[in-house]
TORDREN-153663 format. One record per residue: residue number from 0; residue in three letters; x, y, z of N, C-alpha, C in turn. Coordinates in Angstrom, 2 decimals, m for minus. Example, Ala and Ser with C-alpha at 12.3 -4.5 7.8 and 13.67 -1.06 7.14 Angstrom:
2
pos / code / n_xx / n_yy / n_zz / ca_xx / ca_yy / ca_zz / c_xx / c_yy / c_zz
0 / ALA / 13.19 / m5.69 / 7.80 / 12.30 / m4.50 / 7.80 / 13.20 / m3.30 / 7.80
1 / SER / 12.85 / m2.25 / 7.08 / 13.67 / m1.06 / 7.14 / 12.90 / 0.03 / 7.87
//
This chain:
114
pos / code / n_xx / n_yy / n_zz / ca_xx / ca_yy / ca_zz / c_xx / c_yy / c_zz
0 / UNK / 97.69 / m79.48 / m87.52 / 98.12 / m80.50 / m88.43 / 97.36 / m80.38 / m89.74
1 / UNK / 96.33 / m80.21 / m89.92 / 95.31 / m80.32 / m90.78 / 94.32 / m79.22 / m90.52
2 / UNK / 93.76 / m78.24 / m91.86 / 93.11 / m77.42 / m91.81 / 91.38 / m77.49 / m92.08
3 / UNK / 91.08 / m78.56 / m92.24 / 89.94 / m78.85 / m92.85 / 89.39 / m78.77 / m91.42
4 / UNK / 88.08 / m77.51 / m92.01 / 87.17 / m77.39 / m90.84 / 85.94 / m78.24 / m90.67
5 / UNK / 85.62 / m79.18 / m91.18 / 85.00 / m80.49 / m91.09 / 85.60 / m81.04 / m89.95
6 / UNK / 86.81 / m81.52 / m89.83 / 87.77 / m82.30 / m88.99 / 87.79 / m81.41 / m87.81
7 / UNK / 88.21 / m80.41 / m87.77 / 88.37 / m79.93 / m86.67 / 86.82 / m79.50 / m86.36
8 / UNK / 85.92 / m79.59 / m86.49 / 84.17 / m79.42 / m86.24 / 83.82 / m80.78 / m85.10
9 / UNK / 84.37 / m81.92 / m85.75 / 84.03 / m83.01 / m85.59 / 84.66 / m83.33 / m84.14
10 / UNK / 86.10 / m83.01 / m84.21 / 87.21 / m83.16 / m83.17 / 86.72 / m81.99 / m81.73
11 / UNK / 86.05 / m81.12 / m82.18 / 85.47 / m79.88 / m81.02 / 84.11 / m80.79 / m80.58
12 / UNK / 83.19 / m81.05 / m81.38 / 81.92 / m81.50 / m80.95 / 82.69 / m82.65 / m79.90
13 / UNK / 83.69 / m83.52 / m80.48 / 84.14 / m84.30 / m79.24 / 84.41 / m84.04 / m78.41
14 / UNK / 84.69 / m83.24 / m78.11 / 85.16 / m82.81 / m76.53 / 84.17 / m82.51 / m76.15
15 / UNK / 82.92 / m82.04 / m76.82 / 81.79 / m82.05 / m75.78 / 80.48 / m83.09 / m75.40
16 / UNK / 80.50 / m84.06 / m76.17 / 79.88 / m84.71 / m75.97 / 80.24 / m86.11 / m76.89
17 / UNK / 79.39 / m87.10 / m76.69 / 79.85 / m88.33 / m77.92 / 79.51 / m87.96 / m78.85
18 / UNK / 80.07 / m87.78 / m79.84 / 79.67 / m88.03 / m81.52 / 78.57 / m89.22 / m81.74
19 / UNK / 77.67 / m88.50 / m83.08 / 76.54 / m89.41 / m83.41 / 76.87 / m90.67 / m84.21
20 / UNK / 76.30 / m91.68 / m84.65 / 76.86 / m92.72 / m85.29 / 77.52 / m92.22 / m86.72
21 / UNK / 76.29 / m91.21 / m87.56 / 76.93 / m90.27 / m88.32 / 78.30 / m89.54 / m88.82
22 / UNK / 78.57 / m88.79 / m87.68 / 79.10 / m88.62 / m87.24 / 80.25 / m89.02 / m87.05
23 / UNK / 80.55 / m89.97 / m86.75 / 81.65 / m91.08 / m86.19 / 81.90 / m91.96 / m87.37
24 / UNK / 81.32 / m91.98 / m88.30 / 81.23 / m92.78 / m89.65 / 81.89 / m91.59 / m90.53
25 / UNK / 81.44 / m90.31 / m90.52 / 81.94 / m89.30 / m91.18 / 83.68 / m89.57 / m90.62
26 / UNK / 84.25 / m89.16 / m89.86 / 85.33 / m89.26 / m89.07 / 85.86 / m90.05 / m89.40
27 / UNK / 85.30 / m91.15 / m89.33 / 86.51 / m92.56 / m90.04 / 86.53 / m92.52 / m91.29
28 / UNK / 85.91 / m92.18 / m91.72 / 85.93 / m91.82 / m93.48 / 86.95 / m90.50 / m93.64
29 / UNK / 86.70 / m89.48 / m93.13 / 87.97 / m88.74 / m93.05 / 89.12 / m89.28 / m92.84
30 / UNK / 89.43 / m90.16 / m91.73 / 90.72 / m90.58 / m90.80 / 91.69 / m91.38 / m92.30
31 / UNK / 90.37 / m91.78 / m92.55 / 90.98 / m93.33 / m93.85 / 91.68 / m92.40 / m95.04
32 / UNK / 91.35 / m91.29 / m95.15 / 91.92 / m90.72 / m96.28 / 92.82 / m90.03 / m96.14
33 / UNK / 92.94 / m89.64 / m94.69 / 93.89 / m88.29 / m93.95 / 94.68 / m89.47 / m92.73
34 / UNK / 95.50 / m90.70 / m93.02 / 96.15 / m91.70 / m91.85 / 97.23 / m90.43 / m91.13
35 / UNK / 97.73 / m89.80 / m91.65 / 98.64 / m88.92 / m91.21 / 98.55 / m87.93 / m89.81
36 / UNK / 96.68 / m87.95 / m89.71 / 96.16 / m86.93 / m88.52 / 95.66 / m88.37 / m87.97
37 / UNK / 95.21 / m88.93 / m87.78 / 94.89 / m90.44 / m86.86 / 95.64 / m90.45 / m85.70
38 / UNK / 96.99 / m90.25 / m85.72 / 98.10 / m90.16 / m84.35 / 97.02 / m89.04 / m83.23
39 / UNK / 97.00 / m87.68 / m84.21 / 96.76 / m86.32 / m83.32 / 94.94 / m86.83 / m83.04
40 / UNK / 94.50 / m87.33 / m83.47 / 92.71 / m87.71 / m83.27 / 92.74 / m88.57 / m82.01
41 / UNK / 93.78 / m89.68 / m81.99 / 93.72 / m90.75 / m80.91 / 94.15 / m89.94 / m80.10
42 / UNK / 95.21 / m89.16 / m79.76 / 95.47 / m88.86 / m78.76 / 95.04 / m87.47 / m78.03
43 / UNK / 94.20 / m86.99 / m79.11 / 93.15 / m85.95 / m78.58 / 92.00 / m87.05 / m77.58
44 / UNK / 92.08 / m87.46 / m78.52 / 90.86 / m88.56 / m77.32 / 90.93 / m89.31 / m76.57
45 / UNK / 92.42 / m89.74 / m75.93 / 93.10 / m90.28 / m74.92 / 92.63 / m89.17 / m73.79
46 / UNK / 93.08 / m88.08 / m74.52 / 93.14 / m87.11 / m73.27 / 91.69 / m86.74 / m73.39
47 / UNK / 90.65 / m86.67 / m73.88 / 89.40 / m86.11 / m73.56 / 88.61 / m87.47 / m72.42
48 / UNK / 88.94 / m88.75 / m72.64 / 88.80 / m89.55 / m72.00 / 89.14 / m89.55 / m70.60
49 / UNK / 90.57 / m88.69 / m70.56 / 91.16 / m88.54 / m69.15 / 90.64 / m87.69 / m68.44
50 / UNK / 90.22 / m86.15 / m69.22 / 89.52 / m85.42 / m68.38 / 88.14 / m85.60 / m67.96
51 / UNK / 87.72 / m86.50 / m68.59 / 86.27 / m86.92 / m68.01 / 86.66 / m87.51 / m67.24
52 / UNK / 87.51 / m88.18 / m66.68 / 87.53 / m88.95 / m65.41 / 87.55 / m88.21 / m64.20
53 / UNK / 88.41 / m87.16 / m64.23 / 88.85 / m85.90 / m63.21 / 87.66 / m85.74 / m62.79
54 / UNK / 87.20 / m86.01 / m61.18 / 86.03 / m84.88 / m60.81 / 86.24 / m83.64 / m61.12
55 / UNK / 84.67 / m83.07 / m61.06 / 84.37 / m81.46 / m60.77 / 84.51 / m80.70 / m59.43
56 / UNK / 85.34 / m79.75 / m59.97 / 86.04 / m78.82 / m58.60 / 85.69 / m77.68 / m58.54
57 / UNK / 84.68 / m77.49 / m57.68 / 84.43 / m76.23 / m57.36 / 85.12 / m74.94 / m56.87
58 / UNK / 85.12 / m74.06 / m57.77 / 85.87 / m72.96 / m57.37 / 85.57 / m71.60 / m56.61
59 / UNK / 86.35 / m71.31 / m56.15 / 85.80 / m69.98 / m55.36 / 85.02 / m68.92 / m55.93
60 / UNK / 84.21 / m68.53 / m55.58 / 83.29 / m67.26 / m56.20 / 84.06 / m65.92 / m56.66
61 / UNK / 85.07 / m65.77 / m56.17 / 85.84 / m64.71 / m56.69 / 86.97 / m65.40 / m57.63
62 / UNK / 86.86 / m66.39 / m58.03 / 88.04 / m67.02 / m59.14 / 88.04 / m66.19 / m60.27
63 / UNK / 86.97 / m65.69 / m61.28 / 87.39 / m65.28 / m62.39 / 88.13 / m63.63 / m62.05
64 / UNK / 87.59 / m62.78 / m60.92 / 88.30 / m61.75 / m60.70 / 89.28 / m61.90 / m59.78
65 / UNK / 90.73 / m62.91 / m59.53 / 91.76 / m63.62 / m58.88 / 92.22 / m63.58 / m60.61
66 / UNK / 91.94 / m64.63 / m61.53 / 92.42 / m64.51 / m62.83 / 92.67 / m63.49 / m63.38
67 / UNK / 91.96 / m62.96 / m63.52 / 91.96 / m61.28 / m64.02 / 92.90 / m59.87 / m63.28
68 / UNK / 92.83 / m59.97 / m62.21 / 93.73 / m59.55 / m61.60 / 95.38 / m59.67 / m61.38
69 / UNK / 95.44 / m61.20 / m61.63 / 97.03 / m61.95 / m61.72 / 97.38 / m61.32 / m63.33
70 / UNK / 96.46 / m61.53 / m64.49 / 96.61 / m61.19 / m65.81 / 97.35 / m59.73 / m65.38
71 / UNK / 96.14 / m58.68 / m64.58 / 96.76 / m57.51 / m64.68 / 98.24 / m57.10 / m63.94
72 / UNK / 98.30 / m58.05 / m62.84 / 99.58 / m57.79 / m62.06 / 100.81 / m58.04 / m63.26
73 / UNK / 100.68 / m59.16 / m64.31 / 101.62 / m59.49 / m64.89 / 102.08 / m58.23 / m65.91
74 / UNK / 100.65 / m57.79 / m66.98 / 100.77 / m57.06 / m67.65 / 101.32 / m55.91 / m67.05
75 / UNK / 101.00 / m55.17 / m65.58 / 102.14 / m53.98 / m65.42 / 103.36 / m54.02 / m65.11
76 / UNK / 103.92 / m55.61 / m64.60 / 105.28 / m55.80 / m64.75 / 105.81 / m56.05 / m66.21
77 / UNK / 105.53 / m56.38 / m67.24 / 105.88 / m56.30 / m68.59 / 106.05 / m54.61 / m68.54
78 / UNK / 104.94 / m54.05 / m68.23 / 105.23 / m52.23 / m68.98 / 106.31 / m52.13 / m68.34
79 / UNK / 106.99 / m52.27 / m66.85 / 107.48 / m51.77 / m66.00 / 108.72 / m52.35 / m66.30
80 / UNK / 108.97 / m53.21 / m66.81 / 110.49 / m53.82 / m67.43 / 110.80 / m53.44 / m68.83
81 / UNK / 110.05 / m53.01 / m69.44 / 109.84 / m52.49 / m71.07 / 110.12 / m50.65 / m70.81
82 / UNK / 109.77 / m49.80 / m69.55 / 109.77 / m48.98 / m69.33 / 111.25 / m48.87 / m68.31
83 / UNK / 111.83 / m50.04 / m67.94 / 113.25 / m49.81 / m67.32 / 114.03 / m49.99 / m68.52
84 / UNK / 113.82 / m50.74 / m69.45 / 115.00 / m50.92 / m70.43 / 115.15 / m49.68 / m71.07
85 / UNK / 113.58 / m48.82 / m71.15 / 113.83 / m47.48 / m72.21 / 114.43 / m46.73 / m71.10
86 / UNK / 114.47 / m46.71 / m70.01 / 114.77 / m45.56 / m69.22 / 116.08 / m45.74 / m69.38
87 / UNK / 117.04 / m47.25 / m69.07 / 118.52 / m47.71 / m69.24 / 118.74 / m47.05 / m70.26
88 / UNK / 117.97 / m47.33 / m71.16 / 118.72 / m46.79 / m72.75 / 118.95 / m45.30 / m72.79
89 / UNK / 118.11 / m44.27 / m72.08 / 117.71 / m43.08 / m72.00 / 119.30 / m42.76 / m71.24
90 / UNK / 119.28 / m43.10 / m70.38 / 120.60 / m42.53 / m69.63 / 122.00 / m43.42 / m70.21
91 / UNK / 121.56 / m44.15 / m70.54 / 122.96 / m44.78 / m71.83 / 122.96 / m43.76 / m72.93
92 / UNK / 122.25 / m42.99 / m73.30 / 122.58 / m42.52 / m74.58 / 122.35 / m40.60 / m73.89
93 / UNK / 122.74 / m40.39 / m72.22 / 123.22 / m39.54 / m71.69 / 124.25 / m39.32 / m71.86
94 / UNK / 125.33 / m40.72 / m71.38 / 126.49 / m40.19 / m70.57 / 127.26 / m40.89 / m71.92
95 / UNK / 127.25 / m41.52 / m72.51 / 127.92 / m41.87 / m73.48 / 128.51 / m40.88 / m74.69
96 / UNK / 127.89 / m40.31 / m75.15 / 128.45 / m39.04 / m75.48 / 129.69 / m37.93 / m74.76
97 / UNK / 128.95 / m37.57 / m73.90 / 130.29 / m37.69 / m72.82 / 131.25 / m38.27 / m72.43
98 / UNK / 131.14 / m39.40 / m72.60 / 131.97 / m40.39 / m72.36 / 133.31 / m40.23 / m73.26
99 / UNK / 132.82 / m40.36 / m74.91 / 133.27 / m40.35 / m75.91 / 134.27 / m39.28 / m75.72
100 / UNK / 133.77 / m37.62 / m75.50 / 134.18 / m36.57 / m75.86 / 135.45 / m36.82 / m74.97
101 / UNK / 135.18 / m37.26 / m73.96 / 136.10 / m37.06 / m72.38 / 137.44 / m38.30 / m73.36
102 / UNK / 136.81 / m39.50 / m73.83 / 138.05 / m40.08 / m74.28 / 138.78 / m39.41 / m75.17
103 / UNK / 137.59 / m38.58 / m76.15 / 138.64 / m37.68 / m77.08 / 139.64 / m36.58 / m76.92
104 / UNK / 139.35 / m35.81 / m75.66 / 139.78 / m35.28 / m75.15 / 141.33 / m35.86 / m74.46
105 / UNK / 141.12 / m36.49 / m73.26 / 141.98 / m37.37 / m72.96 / 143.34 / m37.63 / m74.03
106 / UNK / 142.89 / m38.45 / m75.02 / 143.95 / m39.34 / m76.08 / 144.08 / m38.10 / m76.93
107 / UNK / 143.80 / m36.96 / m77.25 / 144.14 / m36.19 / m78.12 / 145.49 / m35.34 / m76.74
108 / UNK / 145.06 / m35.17 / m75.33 / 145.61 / m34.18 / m74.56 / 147.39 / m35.71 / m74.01
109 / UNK / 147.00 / m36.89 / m73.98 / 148.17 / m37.43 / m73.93 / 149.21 / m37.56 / m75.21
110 / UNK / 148.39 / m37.52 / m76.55 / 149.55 / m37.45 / m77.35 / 149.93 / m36.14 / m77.64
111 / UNK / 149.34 / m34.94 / m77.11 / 150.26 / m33.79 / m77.22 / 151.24 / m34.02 / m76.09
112 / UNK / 151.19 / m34.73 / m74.96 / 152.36 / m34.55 / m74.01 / 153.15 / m35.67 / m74.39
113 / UNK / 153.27 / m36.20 / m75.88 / 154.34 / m37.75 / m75.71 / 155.06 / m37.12 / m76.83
//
């Protein structure tokens, strides 16, 4: 919404902890001049409010290499569908030529017999 890296400094430090009185005085002094981002501020902080409520869930010791692995399963089905379309195209631009000649052939060999 807004590019000012003040604002978005202010809006990151929130998510990690409370803002200082400073801080929070800076922010409303921004907000008052910028009413237009006030919608996207409140409801950044609706939801930072919400995820602090969520307990902490411990995850399995092999989680980040499960992530990493799903990443890679995905990325070789992308090559592998990117590498069927070139192959489709490869044998489309086989028989099609042929194709052509055989119609030319054809419609040139029926109007000599009409």
């Amino acid at each position: 919404m807004t590019s000012d890296p003040r604002y978005h400094h202010l809006k990151e430090q929130s998510w990690h902890r409370n803002l200082t009185r400073a801080e929070e005085a800076e922010l409303r002094v921004w907000l008052s001049t910028h009413p237009d981002a006030q919608p996207d501020f409140e409801t950044d902080a609706a939801l930072t409010r919400a995820l602090e409520k969520l307990p902490d869930v411990r995850v399995s010791s092999n989680f980040t290499a499960r992530v990493l692995q799903a990443i890679e399963v995905e990325e070789r089905k992308k090559t592998r569908e990117q590498q069927t379309g070139f192959r489709a195209w490869l044998h489309l631009h086989r028989w099609l030529p042929r194709a052509a000649a055989t119609c030319l052939l054809l419609g040139t060999g029926l109007r000599m017999w009409s």
